[in-house]
Chimera marker file (.cmm) of the C-alpha trace (Angstrom):
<marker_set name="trace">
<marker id="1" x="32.068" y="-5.003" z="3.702" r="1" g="1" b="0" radius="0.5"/>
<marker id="2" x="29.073" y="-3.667" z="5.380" r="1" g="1" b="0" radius="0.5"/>
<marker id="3" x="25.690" y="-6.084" z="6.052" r="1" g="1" b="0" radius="0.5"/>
<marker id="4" x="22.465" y="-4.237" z="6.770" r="1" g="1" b="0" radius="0.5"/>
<marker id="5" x="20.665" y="-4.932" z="10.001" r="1" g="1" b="0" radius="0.5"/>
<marker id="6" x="17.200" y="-5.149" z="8.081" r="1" g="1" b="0" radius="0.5"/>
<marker id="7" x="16.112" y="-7.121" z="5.313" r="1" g="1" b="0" radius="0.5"/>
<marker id="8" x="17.429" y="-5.745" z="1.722" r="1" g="1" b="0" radius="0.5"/>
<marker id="9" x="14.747" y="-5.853" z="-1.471" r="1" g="1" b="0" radius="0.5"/>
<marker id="10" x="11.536" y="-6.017" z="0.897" r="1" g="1" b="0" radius="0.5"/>
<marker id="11" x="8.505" y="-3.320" z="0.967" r="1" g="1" b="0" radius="0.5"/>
<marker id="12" x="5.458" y="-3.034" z="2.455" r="1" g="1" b="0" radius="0.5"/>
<marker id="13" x="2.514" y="-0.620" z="1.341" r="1" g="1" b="0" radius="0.5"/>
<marker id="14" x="-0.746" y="-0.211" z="3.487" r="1" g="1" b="0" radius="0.5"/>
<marker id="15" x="-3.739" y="1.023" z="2.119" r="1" g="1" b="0" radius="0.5"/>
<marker id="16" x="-6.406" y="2.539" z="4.271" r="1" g="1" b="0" radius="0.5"/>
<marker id="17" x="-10.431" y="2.687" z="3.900" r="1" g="1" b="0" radius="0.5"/>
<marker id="18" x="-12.812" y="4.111" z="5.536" r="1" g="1" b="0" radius="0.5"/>
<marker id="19" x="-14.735" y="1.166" z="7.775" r="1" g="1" b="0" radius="0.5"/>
<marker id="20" x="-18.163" y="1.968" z="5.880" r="1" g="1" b="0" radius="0.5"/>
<marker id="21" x="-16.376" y="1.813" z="2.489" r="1" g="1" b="0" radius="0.5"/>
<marker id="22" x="-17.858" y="-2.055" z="0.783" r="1" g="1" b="0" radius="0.5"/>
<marker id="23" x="-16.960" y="-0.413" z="-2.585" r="1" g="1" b="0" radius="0.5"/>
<marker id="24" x="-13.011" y="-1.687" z="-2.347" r="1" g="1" b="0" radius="0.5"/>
<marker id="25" x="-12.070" y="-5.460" z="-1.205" r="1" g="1" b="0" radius="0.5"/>
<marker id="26" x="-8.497" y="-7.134" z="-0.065" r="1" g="1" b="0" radius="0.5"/>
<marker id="27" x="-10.335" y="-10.127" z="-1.573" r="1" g="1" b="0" radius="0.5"/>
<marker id="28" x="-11.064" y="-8.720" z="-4.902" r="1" g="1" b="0" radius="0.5"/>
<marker id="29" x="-8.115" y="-6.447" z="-6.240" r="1" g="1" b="0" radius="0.5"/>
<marker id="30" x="-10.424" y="-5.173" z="-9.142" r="1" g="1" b="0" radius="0.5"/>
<marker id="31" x="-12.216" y="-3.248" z="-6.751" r="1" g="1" b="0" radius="0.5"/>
<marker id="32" x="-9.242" y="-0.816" z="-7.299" r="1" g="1" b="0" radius="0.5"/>
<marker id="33" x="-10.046" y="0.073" z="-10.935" r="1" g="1" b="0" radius="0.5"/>
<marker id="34" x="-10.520" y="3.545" z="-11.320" r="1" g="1" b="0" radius="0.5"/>
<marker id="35" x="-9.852" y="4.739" z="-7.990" r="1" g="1" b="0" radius="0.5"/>
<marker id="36" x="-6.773" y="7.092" z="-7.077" r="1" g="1" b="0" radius="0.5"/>
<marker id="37" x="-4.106" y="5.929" z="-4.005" r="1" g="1" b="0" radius="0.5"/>
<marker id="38" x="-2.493" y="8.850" z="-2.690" r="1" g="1" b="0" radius="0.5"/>
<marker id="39" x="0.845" y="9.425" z="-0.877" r="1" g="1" b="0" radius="0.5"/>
<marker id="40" x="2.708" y="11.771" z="1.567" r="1" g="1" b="0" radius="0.5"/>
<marker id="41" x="4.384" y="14.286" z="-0.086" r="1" g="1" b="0" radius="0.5"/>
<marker id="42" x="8.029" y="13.741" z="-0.304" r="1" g="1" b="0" radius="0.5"/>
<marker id="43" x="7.712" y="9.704" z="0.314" r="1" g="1" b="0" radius="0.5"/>
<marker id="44" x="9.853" y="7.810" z="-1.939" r="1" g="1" b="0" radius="0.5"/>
<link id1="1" id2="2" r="1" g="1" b="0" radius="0.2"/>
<link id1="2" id2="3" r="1" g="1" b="0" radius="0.2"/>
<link id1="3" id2="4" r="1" g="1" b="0" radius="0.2"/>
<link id1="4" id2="5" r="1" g="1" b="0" radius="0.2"/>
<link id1="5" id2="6" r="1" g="1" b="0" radius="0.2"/>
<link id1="6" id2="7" r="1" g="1" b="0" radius="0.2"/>
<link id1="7" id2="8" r="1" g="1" b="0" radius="0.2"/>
<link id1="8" id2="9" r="1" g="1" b="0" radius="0.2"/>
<link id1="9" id2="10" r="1" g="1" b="0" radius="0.2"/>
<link id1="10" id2="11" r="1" g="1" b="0" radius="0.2"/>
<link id1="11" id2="12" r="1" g="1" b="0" radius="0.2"/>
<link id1="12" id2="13" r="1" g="1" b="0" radius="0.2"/>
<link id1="13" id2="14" r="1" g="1" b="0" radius="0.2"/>
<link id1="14" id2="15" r="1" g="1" b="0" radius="0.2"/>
<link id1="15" id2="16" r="1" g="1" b="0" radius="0.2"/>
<link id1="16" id2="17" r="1" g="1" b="0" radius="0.2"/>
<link id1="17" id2="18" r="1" g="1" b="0" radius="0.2"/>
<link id1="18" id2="19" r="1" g="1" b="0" radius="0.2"/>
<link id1="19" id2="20" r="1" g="1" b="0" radius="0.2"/>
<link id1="20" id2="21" r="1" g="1" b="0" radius="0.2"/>
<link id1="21" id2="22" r="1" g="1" b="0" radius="0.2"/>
<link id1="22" id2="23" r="1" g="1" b="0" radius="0.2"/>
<link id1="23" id2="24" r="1" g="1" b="0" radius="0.2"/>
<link id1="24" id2="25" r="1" g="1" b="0" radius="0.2"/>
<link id1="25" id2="26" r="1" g="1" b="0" radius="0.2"/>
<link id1="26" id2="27" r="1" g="1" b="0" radius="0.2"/>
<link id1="27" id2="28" r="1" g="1" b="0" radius="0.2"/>
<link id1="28" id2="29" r="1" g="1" b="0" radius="0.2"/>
<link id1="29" id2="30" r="1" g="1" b="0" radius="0.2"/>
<link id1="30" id2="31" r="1" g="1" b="0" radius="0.2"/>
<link id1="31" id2="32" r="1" g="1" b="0" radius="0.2"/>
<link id1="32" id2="33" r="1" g="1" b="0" radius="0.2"/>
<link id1="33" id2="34" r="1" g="1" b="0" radius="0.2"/>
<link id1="34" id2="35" r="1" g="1" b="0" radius="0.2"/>
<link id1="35" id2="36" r="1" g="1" b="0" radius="0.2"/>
<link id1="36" id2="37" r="1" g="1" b="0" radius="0.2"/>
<link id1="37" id2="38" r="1" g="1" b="0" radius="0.2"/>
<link id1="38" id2="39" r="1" g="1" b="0" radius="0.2"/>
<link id1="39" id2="40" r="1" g="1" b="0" radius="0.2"/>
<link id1="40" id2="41" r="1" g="1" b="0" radius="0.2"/>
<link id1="41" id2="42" r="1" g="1" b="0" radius="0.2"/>
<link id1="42" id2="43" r="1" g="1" b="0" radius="0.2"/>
<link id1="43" id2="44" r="1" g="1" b="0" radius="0.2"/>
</marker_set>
């Protein structure tokens, strides 16, 4: 049987704004209505 070195069933996502951007909060997740999160192409 093989065991993993890292953790199994854990993800982390990181979403970046521009410093002058007040529009969108960590505090307040509404503040994500209607906007569009983009990804590298080819990420899983």
């Amino acid at each position: 049987m093989s065991f993993p070195d890292l953790p199994m069933g854990s993800e982390a996502y990181y979403i970046y704004i521009d410093a002058e951007n007040r529009e969108i909060t960590a505090e307040n997740p509404a503040s994500f209505n209607g906007k569009r999160i983009g990804v590298n192409k080819g990420s899983i």
